[in-house]
N, C-alpha and C positions, 0 to 999 in steps of 0.2 A: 375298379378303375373308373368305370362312367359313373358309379357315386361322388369322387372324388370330382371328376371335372363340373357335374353338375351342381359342386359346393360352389367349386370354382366362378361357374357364369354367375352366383348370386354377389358375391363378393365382387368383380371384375372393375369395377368403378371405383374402388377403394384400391384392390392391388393395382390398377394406372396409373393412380395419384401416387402409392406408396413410389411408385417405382419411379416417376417424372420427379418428384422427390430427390430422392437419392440422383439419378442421374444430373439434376440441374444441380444441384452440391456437388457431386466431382466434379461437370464442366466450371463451376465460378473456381473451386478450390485449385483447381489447375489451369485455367485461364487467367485472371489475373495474379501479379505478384505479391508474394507473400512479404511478409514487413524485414524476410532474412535476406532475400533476395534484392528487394530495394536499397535495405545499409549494405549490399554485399556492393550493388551497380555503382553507390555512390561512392565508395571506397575506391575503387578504380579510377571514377572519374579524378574526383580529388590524387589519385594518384598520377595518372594522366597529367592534370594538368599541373603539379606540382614537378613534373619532369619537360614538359615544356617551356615551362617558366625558366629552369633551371638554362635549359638547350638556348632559350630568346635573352635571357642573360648573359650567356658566355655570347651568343655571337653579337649582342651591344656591345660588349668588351673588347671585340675583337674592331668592330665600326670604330669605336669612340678611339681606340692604338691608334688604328690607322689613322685616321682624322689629325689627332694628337703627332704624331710620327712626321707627317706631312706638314706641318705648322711649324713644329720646331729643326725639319730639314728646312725648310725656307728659311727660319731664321736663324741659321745654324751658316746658309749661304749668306745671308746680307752680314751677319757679322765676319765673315772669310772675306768680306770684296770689304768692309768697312775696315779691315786690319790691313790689305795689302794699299788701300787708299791711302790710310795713315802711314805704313812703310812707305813709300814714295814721299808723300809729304817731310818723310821724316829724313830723307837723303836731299832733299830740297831747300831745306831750312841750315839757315845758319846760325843762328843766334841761340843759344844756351836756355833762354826761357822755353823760347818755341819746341825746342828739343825735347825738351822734360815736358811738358803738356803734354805733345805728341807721343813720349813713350808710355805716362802716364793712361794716355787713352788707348794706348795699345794692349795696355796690364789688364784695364779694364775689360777692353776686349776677350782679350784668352780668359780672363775669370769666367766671362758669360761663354765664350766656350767650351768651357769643361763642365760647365752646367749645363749646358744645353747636350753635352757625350751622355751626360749622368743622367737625364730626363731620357732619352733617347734609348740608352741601353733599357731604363724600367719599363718605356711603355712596351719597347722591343720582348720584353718578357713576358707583360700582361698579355700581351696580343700570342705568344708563344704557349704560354698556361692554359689562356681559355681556347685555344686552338685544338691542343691535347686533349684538354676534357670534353671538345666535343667528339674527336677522332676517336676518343678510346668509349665512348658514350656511357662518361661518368654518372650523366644524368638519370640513366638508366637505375628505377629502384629510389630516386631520391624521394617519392611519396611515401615509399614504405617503410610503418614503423618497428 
């Protein structure tokens, strides 16, 4: 046995280096990220943020309803007070021409308001739709393929 160690002290500057060696290769090989690890982080990210987007879109959808919803209730009022104006006008008048103009613009009227029911009920849906998919979080998964 103290032959052996006595190999040992002649060698001992070669076995340090061997061994500083090998440990500074495990610490880099386990220290920084390996190239599987890196496409593994960026996969998520891209995942991530491909389900964010998804989340920032439905609630633009849900902004741009509302927004949308409230323009056409305003205008949806001025055409209800522009109809009951012409009804009055139109119990006021006597004359056969005026009459027919006056109901004419009343036709007109109700056409734009059954457009503006018909604009109202779809954004009422978009703003419904993307409401859902964010409560049920549709978004969830949308990066993954």
């Amino acid at each position: 046995m103290k032959e052996f160690i006595e190999q040992l002290k002649l060698y001992k500057e070669f076995i340090l280096v061997i061994i500083g060696l090998v440990t500074g290769s495990i610490f880099i090989a386990t220290y920084f990220a390996t190239k599987d690890a890196l496409t593994q982080a960026q996969k998520q990210l891209n995942d991530l943020i491909a389900e964010r987007e998804c989340q920032l879109g439905n609630r633009i959808t849900i902004a741009e309803a509302g927004i949308t919803l409230a323009s056409l209730e305003r205008e949806q009022i001025e055409k209800l007070r522009d109809k009951i104006d012409a009804q009055e006008e139109l119990g006021k008048r006597s004359s056969a021409i005026e009459k027919k103009y006056i109901k004419e613009k009343i036709e007109r009227i109700a056409a734009d308001l059954t457009r503006l029911d018909v604009e109202i009920r779809t954004s009422r849906e978009q703003r419904k739709q993307a409401n859902d998919l964010l409560v049920r979080n549709a978004c969830a998964g949308t990066g993954k393929k």
